[in-house]
C-alpha positions in Angstrom: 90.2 89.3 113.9 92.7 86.3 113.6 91.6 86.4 109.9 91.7 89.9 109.3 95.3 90.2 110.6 96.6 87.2 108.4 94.9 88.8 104.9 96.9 91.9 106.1 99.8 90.3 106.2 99.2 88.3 103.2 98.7 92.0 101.3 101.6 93.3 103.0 103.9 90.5 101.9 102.5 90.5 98.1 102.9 94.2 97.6 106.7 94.0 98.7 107.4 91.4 96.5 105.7 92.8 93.7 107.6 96.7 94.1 110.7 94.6 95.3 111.1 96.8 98.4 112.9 95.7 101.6 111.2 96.1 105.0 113.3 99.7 104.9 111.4 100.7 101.9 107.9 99.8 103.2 108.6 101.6 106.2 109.7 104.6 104.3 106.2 103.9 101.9 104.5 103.9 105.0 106.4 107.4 106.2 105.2 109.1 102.9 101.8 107.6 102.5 101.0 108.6 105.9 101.8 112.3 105.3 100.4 112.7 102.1 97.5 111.4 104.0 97.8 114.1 106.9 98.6 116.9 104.3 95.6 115.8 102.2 92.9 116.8 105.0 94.6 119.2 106.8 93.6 121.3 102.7 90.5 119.8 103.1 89.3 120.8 106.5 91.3 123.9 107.1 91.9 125.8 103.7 88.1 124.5 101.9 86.3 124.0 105.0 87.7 126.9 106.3 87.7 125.5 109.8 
């Protein structure tokens, strides 16, 4: 798990370099993937699924 954690990080810390974000912006990255995300199946399970 130790190593799982650490290559997360690792990810984490390249991606923010690459974009040039601060920690604000990755947390605001985070905000909007997050509810795309939720908006995404929300269509999908109750407007196609029709749940």
């Amino acid at each position: 798990m130790k190593d799982l954690i650490q290559a997360h990080k690792r990810l984490i810390s390249t991606v923010k370099e690459q974009m040039g974000f601060s920690d604000y912006g990755m947390y605001w990255l985070a905000f909007i993937e997050g509810g795309l995300s939720i908006w995404l199946l929300e269509r999908i399970f109750f407007h196609w699924l029709k749940f």
